[in-house]
N, C-alpha and C positions, 0 to 999 in steps of 0.2 A: 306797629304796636310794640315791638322788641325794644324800640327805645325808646318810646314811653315807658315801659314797664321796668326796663336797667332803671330810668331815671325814679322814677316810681323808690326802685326797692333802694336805691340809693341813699333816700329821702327820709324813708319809712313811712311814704304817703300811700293811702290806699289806691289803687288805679283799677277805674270800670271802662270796659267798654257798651257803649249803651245799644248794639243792634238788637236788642230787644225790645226797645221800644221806637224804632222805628215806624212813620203810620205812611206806607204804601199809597195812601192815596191823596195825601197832599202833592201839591204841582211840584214840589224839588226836596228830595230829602231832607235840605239843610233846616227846616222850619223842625225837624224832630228833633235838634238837639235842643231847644226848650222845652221837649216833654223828657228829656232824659234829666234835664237841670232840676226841672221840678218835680222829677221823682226821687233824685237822690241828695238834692240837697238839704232837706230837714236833717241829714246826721249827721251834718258836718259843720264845722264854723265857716269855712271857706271850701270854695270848689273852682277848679281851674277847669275851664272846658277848655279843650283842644280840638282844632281836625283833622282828621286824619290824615291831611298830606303836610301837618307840619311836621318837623323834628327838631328834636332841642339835640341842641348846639354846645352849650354852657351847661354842662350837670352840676356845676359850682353853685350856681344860681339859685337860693331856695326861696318859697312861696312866700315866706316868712319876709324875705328884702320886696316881696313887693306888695302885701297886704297894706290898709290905711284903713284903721277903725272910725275914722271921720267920713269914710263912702260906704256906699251898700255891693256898688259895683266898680270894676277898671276895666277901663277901654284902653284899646291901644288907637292912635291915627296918624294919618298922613295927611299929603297935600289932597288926596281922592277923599279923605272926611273919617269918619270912625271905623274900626273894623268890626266883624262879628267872628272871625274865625278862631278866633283864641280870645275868652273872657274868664276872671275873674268874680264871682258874688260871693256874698256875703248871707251867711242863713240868717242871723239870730236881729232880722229884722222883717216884721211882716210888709214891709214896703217888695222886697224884692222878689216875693212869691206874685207879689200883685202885679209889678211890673212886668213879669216873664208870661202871666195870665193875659197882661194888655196886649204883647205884643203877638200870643199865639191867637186871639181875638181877631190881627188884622192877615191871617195866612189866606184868606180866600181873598182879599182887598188888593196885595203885595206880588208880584212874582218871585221874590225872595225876601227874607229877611231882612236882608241890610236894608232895604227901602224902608221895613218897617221901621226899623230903628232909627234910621234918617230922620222919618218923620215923627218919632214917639220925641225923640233927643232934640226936633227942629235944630239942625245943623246947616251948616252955612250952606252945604252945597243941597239941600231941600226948601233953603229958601230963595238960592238962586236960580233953584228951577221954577222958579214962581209957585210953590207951594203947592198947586194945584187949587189956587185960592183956600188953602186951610190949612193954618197953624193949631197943631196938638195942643189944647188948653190947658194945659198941667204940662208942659213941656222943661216949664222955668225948675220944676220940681224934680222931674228928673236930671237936668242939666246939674241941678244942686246937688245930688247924691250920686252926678257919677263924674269917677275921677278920671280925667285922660291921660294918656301917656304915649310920650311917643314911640313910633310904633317900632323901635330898634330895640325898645323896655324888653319886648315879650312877642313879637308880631312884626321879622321884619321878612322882607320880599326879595328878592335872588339880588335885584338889582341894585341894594343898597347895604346889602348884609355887609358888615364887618366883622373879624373876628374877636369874641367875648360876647357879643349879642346871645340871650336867651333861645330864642325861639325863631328858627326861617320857616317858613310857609310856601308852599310853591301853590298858591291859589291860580296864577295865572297863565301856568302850565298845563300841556295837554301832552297826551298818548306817550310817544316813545320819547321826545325829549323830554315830559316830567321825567319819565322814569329813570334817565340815564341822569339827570341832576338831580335826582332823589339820590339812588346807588352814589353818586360822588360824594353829601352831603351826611347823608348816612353812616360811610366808612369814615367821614372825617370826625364825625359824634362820637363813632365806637372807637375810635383811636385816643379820644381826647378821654373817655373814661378807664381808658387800661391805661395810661401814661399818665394821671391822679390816682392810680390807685385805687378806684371805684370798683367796688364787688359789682361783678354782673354775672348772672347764675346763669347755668348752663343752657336751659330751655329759650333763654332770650338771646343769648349770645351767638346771633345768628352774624352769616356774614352780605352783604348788600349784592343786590342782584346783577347778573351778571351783564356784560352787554348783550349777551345770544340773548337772553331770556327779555331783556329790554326791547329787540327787535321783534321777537319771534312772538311776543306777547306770553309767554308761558311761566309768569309768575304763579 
């Protein structure tokens, strides 16, 4: 959260973190970050959702180089199909309040999110999986109003990250190696904001965890 929040005040962007609306009893937490999208995005023109085990990279980078008032929403993807972990919407269109409605409609359906979205978006790889005999009938319509990007835009992955890339993700990372290429990833963000000259206030301006604390789990 410390760099989100340097990046944040950097920006002059507001930054939430949404654990309060988390709901406990859906099968994987990740389905609550569309109740946090659609509760806070009526006050804003644009909202970048993040997760939590991304980190930006690029504090140069602002939401402004990657908005597109010709979409409601931006995806990032790869050769595995769309992502959900970092997006992009758009308020000041009632299509997107609806779409966020569609997709929390299918959280008992889904074991996660990205399936839904797979199949709300009918993407190549939901229709190579033989669909499940059922294409989303309005699919064409969302395809239409959402823009892709590839996913070094905003959304890239350890294995491919370059440096100037926005946003790395460690999605497919567990326990004490996330943690120790988190801490590497991390110190290289906060270095890249004090060498631009990026104001980052004291409360955030923490330092990346250490290796004991990596091992010993005592974050």
């Amino acid at each position: 959260m410390a760099n989100k929040q340097a990046y944040a005040d950097a920006h002059g962007y507001d930054f939430i973190v949404h654990a309060d609306v988390i709901d406990g009893s859906t099968p994987t937490r990740s389905w609550s970050k569309l109740l946090a999208m659609r509760k806070h995005l009526p006050r804003y023109d644009f909202l970048l959702y993040v997760d939590v085990d991304a980190v930006v990279m690029n504090p140069e980078t602002g939401l402004e180089d990657i908005v597109d008032f010709d979409y409601d929403q931006v995806l990032a993807a790869d050769a595995n199909g769309v992502h959900c972990g970092v997006r992009l919407v758009r308020r000041n269109t009632p299509w997107t309040l609806r779409f966020l409605d569609e997709l929390w409609a299918r959280e008992r359906v889904f074991e996660d999110e990205r399936r839904a979205l797979h199949h709300l978006y009918a993407s190549t790889r939901w229709r190579d999986a033989g669909a499940r005999g059922y294409v989303y009938p309005n699919a064409n319509t969302v395809r239409a109003r959402t823009k892709i990007v590839h996913a070094c835009a905003f959304d890239a992955q350890p294995w491919f990250y370059e440096a100037g890339d926005f946003i790395i993700r460690l999605a497919e990372l567990q326990g004490t190696v996330k943690c120790v290429v988190f801490a590497r990833y991390y110190a290289r963000a906060r270095a890249s904001m004090r060498a631009k000259g990026m104001f980052i206030a004291a409360d955030v301006d923490l330092p990346p965890p250490s290796a004991w604390t990596c091992l010993t789990k005592n974050a």
